[in-house]
N, C-alpha and C positions, 0 to 999 in steps of 0.2 A: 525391704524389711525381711520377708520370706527368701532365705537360701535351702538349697539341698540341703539333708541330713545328712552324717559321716556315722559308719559305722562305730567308730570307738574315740573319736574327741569330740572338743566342744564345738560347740554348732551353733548357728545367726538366725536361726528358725525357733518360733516356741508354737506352743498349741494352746496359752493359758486363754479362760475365759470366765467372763462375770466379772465376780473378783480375785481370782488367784490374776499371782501374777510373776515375771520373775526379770532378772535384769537388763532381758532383750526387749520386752514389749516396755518396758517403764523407759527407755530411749525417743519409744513415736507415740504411746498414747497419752494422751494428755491426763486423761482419765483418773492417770494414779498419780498425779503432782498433785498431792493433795498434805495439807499440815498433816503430821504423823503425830507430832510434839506433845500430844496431851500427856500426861504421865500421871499412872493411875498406881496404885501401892499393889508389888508382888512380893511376896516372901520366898527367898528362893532358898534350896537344900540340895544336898548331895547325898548319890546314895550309895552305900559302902554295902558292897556285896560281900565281907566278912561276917558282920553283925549283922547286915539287913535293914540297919537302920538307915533314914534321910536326916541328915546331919547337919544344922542351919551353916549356912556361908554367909549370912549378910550381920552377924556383928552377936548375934542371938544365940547362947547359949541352952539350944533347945533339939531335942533328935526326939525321932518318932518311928513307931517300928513299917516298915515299907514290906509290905506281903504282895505278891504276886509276880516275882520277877527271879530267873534264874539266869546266870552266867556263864558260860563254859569260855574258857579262854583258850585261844589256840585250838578249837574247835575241829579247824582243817591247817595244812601244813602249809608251806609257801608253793610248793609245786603242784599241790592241790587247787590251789589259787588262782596258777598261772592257766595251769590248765580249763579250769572252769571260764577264766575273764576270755583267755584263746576263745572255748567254742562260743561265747555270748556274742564275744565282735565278730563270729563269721557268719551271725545270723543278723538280721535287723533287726536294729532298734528304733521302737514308734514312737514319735514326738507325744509326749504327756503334758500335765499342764505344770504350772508354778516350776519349770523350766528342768524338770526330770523328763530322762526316756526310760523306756516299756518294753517288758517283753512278756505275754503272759503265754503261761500254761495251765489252760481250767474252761469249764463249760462256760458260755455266754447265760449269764445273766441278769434279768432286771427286776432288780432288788424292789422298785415301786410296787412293782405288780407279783411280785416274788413268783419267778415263773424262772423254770432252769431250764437248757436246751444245750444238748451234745457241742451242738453248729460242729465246725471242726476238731473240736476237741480229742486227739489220739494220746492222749498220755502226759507224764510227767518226761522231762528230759532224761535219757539215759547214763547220764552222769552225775543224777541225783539217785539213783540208787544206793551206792553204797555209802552216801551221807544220810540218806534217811535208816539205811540200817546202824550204824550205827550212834544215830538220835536217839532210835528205840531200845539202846542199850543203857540209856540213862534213866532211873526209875521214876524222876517226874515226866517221864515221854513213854514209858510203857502203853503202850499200844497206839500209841502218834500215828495214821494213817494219811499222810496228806492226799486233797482231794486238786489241790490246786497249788502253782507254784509263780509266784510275779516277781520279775527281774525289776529292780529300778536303779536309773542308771544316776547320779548327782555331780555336780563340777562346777567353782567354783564360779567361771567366766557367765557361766546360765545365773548365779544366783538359785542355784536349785534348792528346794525346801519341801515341806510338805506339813500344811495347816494341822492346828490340834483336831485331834480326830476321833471316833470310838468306833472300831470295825462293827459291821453288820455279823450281829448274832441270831440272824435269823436262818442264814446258811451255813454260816462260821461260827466252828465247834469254839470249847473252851481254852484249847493253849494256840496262841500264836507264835509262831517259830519265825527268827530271822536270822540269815548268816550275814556278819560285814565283812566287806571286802574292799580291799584296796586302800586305805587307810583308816584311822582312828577318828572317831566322829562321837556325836552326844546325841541319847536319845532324851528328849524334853517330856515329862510327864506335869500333866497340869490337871487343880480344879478348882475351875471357877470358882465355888462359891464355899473355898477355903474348908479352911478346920475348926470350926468355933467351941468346940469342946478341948481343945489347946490353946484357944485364945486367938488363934486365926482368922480374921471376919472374913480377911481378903484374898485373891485367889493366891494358892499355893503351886509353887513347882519346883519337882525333882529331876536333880538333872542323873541323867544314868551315864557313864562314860562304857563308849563303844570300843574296845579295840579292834585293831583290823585282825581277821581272822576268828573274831570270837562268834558266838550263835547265844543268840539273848530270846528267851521265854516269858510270854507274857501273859499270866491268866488269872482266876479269881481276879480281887478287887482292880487290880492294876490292869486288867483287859477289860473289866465293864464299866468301873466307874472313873479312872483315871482317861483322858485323853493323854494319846500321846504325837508326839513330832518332831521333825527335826527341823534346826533354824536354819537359817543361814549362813549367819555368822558358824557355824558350827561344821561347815564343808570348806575345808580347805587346798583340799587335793581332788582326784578325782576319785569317788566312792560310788563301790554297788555292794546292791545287797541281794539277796533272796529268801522270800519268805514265801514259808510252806504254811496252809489253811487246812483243818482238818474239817470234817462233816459235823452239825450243830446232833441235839439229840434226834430231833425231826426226822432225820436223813438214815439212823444210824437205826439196825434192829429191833423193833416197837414201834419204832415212830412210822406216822403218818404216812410219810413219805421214802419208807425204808427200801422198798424194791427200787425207787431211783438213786436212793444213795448208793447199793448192791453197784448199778452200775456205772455209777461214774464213780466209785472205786477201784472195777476192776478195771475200768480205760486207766485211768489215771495211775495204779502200779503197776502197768506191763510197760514203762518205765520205754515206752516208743514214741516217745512226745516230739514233738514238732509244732514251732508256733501258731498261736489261733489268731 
């Protein structure tokens, strides 16, 4: 069941546990032959990054305004691209779960006990440099410092995905930064427990379309109260991305915790990173 990992295709190996899971492990464990079939009422919408509205697609003449998401398309150029996917596969990539690999750049830590620690941690990759400068040229990214940068790798033969989710804002600031790469993919935003002042009892979701190359922004409502993820169905080719994490207020001057955000700052933009 377990094969070696490959630095840049797909691979016979996964890391999922509990319940992720993705279409290697669903081969030998039994565990996930389970009926899926129940079918419970979603509302689903699209969201038009012209108007900003999410736009019903399932027969309902209904749009609602979507706050917290920006677009840049064409973000990085295609040699931009190549170059960045080059240096990712000449480093390893670490088996993740729900059938994604990994590569991160940021301090070790565990979120339970909210405890942060250097461990290896020397920087951000030096070829994100001139894509965070100019990030910080877009005025909703004005002063964007990332503290942390995670590579995840997706492809279709894994079933790769990654559950609805809401990042931890107890060390992660208010915008989350993503670049897609390598093809066009859907970011899924969901909430449970709908809109009911539109009439929505049931859970709601917006689908955001990715292109390859673009860098998607996500903060206010749509970083705290929206979970977001991508499905499966929704990886077709092979897709990476990189998202940059900036320091929560905690971390940041005033806060509690500001002389260790000072330094894992300044590791993280001398832009001499090396994986942890």
């Amino acid at each position: 069941m377990m094969a070696p990992d490959s630095r840049n295709g797909a691979v016979t190996s996964c890391a999922c546990k509990g319940i992720r899971r993705c279409l290697i492990c669903e081969n030998f464990k039994e565990k996930f032959n389970v009926d899926e079939s129940e079918s419970k009422i979603v509302h689903h919408f699209l969201y038009n990054p012209e108007t900003r509205l999410a736009v019903g697609t399932d027969g309902q003449a209904l749009s609602f305004p979507f706050p917290g998401v920006f677009l840049w398309e064409n973000f990085i150029s295609e040699e931009e691209e190549e170059e960045l996917i080059s240096a990712m596969d000449q480093d390893v990539w670490n088996l993740s779960q729900s059938g994604r690999r990994k590569q991160d750049f940021g301090p070790k830590v565990n979120f339970k006990k909210k405890k942060v620690r250097m461990g290896g941690f020397n920087g951000l990759p030096a070829l994100s440099q001139k894509l965070v400068l100019r990030m910080q040229q877009e005025p909703g990214l004005t002063g964007f410092q990332p503290v942390e940068q995670c590579n995840l790798d997706y492809h279709p033969q894994r079933g790769s995905a990654i559950d609805p989710h809401l990042d931890d804002s107890w060390l992660w600031g208010e915008r989350l930064v993503t670049v897609n790469m390598l093809s066009d993919t859907v970011l899924t935003m969901s909430l449970e427990q709908g809109l009911p002042e539109l009439g929505l009892a049931e859970e709601v979701r917006v689908a955001i379309r990715l292109p390859c190359r673009c860098l998607v922004v996500l903060h206010g409502e749509a970083r705290h109260q929206w979970k977001h993820a991508i499905n499966r169905e929704d990886i077709h080719e092979r897709r990476v991305c990189s998202t940059y994490r900036e320091l929560s207020a905690e971390f940041l001057p005033g806060g509690r915790q500001a002389e260790l955000g000072a330094q894992l700052l300044n590791i993280a933009l001398s832009f001499k990173g090396t994986l942890v």
